[in-house]
N, C-alpha and C positions, 0 to 999 in steps of 0.2 A: 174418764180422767186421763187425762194425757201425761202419763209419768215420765216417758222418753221424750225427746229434746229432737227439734229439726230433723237427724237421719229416721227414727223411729216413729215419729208425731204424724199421725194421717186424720184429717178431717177426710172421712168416707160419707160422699153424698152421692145419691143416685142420680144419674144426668144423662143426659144422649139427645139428638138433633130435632129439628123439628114433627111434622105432620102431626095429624091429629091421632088422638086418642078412640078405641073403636067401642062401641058401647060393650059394657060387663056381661056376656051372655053365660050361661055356663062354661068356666074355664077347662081344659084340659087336665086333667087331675092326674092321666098317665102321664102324661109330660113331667110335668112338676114333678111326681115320683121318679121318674126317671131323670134329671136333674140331679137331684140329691142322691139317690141310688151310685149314680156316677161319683160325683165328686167322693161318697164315702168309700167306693171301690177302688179306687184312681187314688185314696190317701191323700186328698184335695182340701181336706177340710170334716170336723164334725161340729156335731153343733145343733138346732134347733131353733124351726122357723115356725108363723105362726100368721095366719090373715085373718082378720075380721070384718064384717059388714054391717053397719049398724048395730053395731056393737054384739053381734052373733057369731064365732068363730065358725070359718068357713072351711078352711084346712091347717093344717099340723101336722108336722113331720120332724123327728128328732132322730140322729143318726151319730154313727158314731160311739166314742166312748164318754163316760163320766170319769173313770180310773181305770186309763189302759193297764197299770200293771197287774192290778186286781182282777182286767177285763169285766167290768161291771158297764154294760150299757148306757148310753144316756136312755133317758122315756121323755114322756111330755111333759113331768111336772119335774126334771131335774133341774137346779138351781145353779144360775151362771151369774158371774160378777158382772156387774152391765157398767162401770168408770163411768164416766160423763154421765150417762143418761142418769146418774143421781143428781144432777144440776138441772132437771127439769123437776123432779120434784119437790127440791130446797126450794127453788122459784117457786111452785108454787104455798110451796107452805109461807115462805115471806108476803107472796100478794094476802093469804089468808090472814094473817097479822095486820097486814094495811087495811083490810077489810073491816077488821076490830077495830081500829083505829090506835092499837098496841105503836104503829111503826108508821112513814112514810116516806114515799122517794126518794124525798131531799133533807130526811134524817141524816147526820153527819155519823159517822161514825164513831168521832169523839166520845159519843156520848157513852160507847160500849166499849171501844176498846183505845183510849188516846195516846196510850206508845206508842200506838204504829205508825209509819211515819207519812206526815200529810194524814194523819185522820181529819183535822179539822178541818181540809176543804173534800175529803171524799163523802160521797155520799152513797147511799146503798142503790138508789137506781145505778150507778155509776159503776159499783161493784156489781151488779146484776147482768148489764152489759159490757164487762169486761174493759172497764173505762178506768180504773182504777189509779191506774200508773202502779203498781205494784209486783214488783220482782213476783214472776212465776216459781214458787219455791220446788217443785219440782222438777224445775232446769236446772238447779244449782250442781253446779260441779264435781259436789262428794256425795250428791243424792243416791245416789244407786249402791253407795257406803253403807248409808243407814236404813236403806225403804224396808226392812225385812224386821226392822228393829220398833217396839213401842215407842211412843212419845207422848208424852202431856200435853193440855194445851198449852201451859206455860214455854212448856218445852217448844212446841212449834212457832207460838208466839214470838217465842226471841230469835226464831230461823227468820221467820218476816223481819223483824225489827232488821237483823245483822243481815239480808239481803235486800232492803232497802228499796226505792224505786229505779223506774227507768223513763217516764215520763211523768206531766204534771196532770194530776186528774183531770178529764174531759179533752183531753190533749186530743186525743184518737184511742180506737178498740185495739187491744190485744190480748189474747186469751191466757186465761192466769189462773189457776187451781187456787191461788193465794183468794181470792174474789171469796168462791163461794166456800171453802171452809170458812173464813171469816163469817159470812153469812150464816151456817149454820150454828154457832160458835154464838151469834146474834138471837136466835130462834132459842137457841138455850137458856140465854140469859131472862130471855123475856116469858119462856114460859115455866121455867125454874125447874126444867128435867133434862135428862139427857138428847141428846138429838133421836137415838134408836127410838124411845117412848112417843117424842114428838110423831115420827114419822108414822107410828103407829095408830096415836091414838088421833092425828088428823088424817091420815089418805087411807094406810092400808084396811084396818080394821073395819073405818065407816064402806071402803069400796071390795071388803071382803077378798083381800089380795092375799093368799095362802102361801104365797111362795115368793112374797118381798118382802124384807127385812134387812136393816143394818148390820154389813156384815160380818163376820171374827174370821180364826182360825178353820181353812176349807177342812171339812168333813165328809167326805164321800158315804157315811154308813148314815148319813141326812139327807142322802140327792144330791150332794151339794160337790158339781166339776171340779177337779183337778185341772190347770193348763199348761200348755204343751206347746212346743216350737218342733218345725218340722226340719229333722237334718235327715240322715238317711232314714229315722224312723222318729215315733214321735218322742222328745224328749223334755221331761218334766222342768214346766219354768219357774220361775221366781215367785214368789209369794211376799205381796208388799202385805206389811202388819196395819189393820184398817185403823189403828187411830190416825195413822197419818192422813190419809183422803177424807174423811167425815163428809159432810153434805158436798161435794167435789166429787167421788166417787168411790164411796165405802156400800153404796147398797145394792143385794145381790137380788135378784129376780128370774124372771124365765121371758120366752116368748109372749104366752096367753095374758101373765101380769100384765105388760107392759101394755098388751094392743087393751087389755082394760081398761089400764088407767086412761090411756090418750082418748081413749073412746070420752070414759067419763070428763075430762078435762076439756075436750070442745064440746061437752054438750051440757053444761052448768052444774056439774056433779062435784067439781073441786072447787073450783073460783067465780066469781061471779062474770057476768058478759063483760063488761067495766074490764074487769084486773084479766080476763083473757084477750081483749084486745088490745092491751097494753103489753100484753106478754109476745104477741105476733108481730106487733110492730119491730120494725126492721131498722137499725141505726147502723149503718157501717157492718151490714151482714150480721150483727145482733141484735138478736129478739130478748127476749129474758129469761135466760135457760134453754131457748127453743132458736133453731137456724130455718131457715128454708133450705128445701129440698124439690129440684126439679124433676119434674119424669115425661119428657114429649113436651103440649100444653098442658098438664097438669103440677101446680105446686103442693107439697106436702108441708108440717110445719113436725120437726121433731131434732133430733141432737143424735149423734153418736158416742160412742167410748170405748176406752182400749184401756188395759190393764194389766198388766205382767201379760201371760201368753192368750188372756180375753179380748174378745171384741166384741162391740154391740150397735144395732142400729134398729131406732125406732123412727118410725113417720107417719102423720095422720095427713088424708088427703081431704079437706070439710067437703070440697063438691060432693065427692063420691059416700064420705060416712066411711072411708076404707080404712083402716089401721094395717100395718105391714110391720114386723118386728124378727128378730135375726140376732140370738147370739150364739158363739161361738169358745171352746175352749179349745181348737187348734186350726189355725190359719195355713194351708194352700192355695188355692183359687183365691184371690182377693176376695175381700167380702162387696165391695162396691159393685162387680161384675158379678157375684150371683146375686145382689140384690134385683141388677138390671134384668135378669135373666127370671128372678121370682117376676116380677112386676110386666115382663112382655107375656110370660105365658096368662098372668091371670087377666090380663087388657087383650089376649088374642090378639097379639103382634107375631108378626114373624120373628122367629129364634131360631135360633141355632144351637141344639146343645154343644155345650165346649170338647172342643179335642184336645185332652193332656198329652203332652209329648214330653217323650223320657229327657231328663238333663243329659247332656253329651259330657261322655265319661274321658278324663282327660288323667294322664301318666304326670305321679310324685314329680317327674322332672320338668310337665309343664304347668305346675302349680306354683310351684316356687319361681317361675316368672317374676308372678306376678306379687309374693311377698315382699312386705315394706312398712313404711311409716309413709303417708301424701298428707301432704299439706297444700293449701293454696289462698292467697290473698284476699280473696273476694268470698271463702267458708270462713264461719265462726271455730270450727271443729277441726281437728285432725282427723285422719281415719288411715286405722294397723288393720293390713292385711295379715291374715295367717292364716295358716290350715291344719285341720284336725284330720287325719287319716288320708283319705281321697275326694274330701269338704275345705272348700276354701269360703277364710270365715273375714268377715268385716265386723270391726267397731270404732265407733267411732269416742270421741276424749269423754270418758267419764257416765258413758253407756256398756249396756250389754252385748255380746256377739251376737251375731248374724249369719247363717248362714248362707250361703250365694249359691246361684244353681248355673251354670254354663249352658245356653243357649246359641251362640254362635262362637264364629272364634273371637277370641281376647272380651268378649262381652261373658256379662253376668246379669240377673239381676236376683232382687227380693221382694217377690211377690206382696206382702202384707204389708210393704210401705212404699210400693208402686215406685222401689228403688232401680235405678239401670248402673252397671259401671261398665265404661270399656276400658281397656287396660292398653296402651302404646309400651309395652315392657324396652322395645330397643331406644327407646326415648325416655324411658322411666317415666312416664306421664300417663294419668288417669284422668276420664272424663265422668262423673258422677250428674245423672238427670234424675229429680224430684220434682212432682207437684210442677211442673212446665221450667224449671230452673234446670242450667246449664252450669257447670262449675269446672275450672282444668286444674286437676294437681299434680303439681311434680313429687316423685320419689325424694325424701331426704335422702 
């Protein structure tokens, strides 16, 4: 689920240049140990990966903490919030409904929920592929006011209504948490239980998934991660209250879940061949619940998500029958660069393990440089620089802090949103790169 807005929002796909893929012989297994050994030593990241082969889990590895302050370990069946990748299962619980013939495509929405505005010409393919026109309610501007707070549906209902649209449905894709709660929200209606039950008694239960479930209040004395943002050490994040995300990204899982389910779902175990080639098909980079994901010549089909200080990435590759799956409750090392680094050791590509290099420690008087308010014409956002101790912190309007790590001179960035900022202090002008975007702010 994508609850932070533009500075925060990472669509994490695995990608890199051409040549061919080398056939799967047995992979390295010290490497890959050695990988993760790093990153959890180096304080890069913990967390819990997991690969399967025709539906056979091949390796696992979980590092890291579940409750640093506790010091209670992660293991292999601790339980991480996975945001997004519950919009691959809303999907497919919705195709299961169209199956029944309960729902279809080009069912209006009207018919479930007609306050919302333009229900009568959206339709649920529409909201499937992010087609909606429908204010992403988790951009909204006082969101991170209330993320931590319960809400009814009535209650979110009328967040939609009073956040309105932004295009006309079918207009063009853009990706909206508004879409698939609504969807799950739909799934309720129709099968007359809560979404947690749905989820239960269509995917988990019948695919024997012990450690996915809808999730509540984190429980560490259940398995169940704490997460963490890394400033000088790791530091306890925010906890969105899960009525808010519902089929969007309320359900919490593990590695092994995950490469299950995807297993099960290309191989006719959830949907039928019909409703999963419908799900793969690609309109404007959505599929339905599912994105594409490249690696070399090889394409995967799966979703990512981020959630307070979680991350998660799942991907099914059909050639191979491979399932690759990776969450996380505290972010160092990008997650997108060790996924590339899982995926070369287990294809016997040439790798490199990563070399962490300490942030370059910089004196209270060249910190305050670079304190301010920037603004600039071509960002939707502001972003206030400050700093907490010998940590120089960004946020940006109506999101959370960030902590920034000193790399070169007048440069920063933030690893877990593949954020850059260089700082021109005698200019009072900052240059902010995202996601291939370029932006110049001046100092107010």
């Amino acid at each position: 689920m994508r609850v932070i807005n533009i500075i925060l929002a990472t669509f994490l796909v695995v990608y890199s240049a051409c040549s061919q893929n080398q056939p799967n012989a047995k992979f390295n297994r010290v490497k890959m140990d050695s990988l993760f050994a790093k990153i959890d030593t180096e304080k890069q990241g913990m967390g819990s990966v997991s690969i399967s082969k025709n539906g056979e889990q091949v390796y696992q590895r979980a590092f890291g903490y579940a409750d640093v302050a506790e010091r209670i370990p992660a293991n292999a069946t601790t339980i991480y919030r996975i945001g997004s990748i519950s919009k691959t299962f809303t999907s497919s619980i919705i195709m299961q409904l169209i199956e029944e013939g309960k729902l279809a495509l080009d069912t209006k929405l009207s018919e479930y929920f007609p306050e919302v505005p333009n229900a009568d010409k959206i339709t649920i393919e529409q909201m499937l592929r992010h087609r909606s026109g429908l204010f992403n309610f988790t951009s909204a501007k006082d969101y991170t006011k209330w993320m931590e707070e319960p809400k009814s549906r009535d209650e979110l209902i009328q967040e939609m209504i009073d956040n309105g649209t932004v295009f006309e449905p079918g207009e063009k894709a853009e990706y909206s948490n508004t879409n698939y709660v609504l969807l799950s929200y739909v799934a309720e209606k129709i099968d007359d239980k809560d979404f947690a039950d749905i989820l239960q008694d269509r995917i988990t239960k019948p695919l024997k998934l012990e450690h996915t479930y809808y999730g509540g209040k984190i429980n560490p004395e259940e398995n169940e991660a704490r997460s963490y943002t890394l400033r000088d050490d790791w530091e306890i994040a925010t906890e969105t209250d899960m009525s808010l995300p519902a089929g969007a990204g309320a359900i919490v899982s593990n590695p092994t879940d995950l490469t299950t389910f995807f297993n099960a779902l290309f191989t006719g175990k959830v949907v039928s061949e019909k409703s999963l080639k419908e799900m793969t098909k690609l309109i404007d980079n959505f599929g339905l619940g599912l994105f594409q994901i490249p690696f070399y010549d090889q394409r995967a089909f799966g979703h990512n998500g981020g959630i307070d200080g979680f991350q998660a990435n799942v991907g099914y590759f059909p050639n191979d029958s491979v399932a690759v799956a990776y969450t996380t409750n505290g972010v160092g090392m990008v997650m997108n660069d060790i996924l590339i680094g899982v995926l070369s050791i287990y294809y016997g590509r040439d790798y490199d393990l990563p070399d962490f290099k300490p942030a370059l420690k910089l004196s209270n008087k060249q910190l305050k440089a670079y304190l301010g308010v920037y603004s600039s014409p071509t960002f939707p956002l502001k972003v206030t620089i400050t700093k907490e101790g010998s940590t120089l912190m960004g946020q940006a309007t109506g999101q959370p802090t960030f902590a920034l790590k000193a790399y070169d001179t007048h440069k920063f960035k933030f690893d877990p949103a593949q954020l850059k900022l260089e700082f021109m202090p005698d200019e009072d002008k900052m240059v902010l790169q995202q996601g291939g975007g370029e932006f110049e702010f001046s100092r107010e």
